[in-house]
N, C-alpha and C positions, 0 to 999 in steps of 0.2 A: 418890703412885703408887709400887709394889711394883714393886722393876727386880730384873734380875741380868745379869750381863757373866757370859759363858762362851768359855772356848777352843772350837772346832767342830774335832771330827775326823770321819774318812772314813770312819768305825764307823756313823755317824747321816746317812744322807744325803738324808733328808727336811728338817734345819737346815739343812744345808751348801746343800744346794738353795734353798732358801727363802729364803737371806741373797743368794743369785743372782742369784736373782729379783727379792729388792729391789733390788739393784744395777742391775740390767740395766732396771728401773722408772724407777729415779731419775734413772739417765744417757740414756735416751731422751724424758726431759720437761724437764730441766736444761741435758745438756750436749750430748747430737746435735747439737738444732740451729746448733752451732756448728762441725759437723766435716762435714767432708767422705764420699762413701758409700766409702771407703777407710776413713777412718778408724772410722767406724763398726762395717764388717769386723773390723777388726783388734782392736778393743774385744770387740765379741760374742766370738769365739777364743778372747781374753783370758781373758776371765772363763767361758769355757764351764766346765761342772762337772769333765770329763776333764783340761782345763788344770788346774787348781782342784788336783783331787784328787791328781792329780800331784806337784803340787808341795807338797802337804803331806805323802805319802809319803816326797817326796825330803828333807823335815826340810829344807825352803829357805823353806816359807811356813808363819805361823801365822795362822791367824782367830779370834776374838775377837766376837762377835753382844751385841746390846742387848737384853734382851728385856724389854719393858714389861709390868704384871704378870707378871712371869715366862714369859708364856708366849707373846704375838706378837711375833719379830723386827722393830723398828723403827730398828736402826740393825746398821753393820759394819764392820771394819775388821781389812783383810790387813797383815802386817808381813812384807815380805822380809827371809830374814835377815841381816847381825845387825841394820840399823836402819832400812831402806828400809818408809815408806808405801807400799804397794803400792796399796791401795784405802780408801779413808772413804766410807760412806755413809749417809744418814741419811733414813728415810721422810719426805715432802714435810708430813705431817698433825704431826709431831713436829718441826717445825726450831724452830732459836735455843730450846731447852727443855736445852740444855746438856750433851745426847747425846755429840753429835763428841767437846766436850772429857772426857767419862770416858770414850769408847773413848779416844782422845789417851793420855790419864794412862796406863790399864792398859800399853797398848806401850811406853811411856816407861819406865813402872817397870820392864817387862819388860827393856828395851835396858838399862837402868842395872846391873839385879841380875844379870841372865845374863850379859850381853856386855859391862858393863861400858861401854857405850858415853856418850860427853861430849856426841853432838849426831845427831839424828834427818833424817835427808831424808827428803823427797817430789815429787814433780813434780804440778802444782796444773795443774789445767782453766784454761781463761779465768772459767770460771763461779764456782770457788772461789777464787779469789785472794784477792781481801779477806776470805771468812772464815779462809783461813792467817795471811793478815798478821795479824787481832785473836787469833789464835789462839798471835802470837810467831813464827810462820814469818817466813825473811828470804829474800827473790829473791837467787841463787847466780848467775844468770844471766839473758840476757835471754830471751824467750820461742821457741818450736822448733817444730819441725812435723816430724816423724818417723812414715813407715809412715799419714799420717792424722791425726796423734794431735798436739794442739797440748797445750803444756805449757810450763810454767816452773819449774824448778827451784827448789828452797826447803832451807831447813834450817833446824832450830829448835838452841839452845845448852841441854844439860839441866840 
């Protein structure tokens, strides 16, 4: 299968949308049912497009889209910067095909070459935990509940 990783900016807002959508697909069949309708709120905001677009204006967020033959987004992934996972997503029809981990790599490499950075965080779903732990992610802390939003802190060593 014909892939490509591309950075999304806010020039192309039918990707940038589209990768949204995935998100906003995966986390109400994944990971809803485990949040609260606060939490839930506070995710949709999140990841709304305006939020989105915003912050990649502000040169604070970079995305990063999977596109299988080149041309359906089936995976994504926000990096705050300089090294914060922001969002990993990967369509439900594509899992364990080893997605996650080349968005992973691209950000990784990114944090190493630009920001020089030695270790990546992220805060992990209840739903993704174990695939961070196979993925080298180590629990920072024990698990949170913030605004809705249940989460455990992680961080990988580059």
């Amino acid at each position: 299968m014909y892939h490509l990783i591309k950075q999304l900016s806010t020039e192309n807002e039918g990707e940038l949308k589209e990768a949204l959508t995935l998100v906003q697909d995966v986390f109400h069949e994944f990971e809803a049912p485990d949040y609260s309708n606060e939490g839930i709120e506070h995710f949709k905001q999140y990841i709304s497009f305006d939020t989105i677009k915003q912050q990649i204006v502000a040169q604070d967020l970079i995305v990063w889209a999977y596109f299988a033959n080149g041309t359906k987004i089936t995976g994504m992934i926000a990096l705050r910067l300089p090294n914060h996972i922001s969002l990993l997503f990967v369509d439900k029809r594509f899992h364990k095909q080893g997605i996650a981990r080349q968005l992973l790599e691209t950000a990784f490499t990114y944090c190493q070459t630009v920001h020089n950075a030695t270790q990546v965080t992220l805060n992990s779903s209840p739903y993704a935990l174990d695939v961070y732990k196979h993925l080298g992610f180590v629990p920072t802390d024990n698990q949170h509940v913030i605004d809705g939003i249940i989460f455990t802190p992680m961080k990988k060593i580059l």
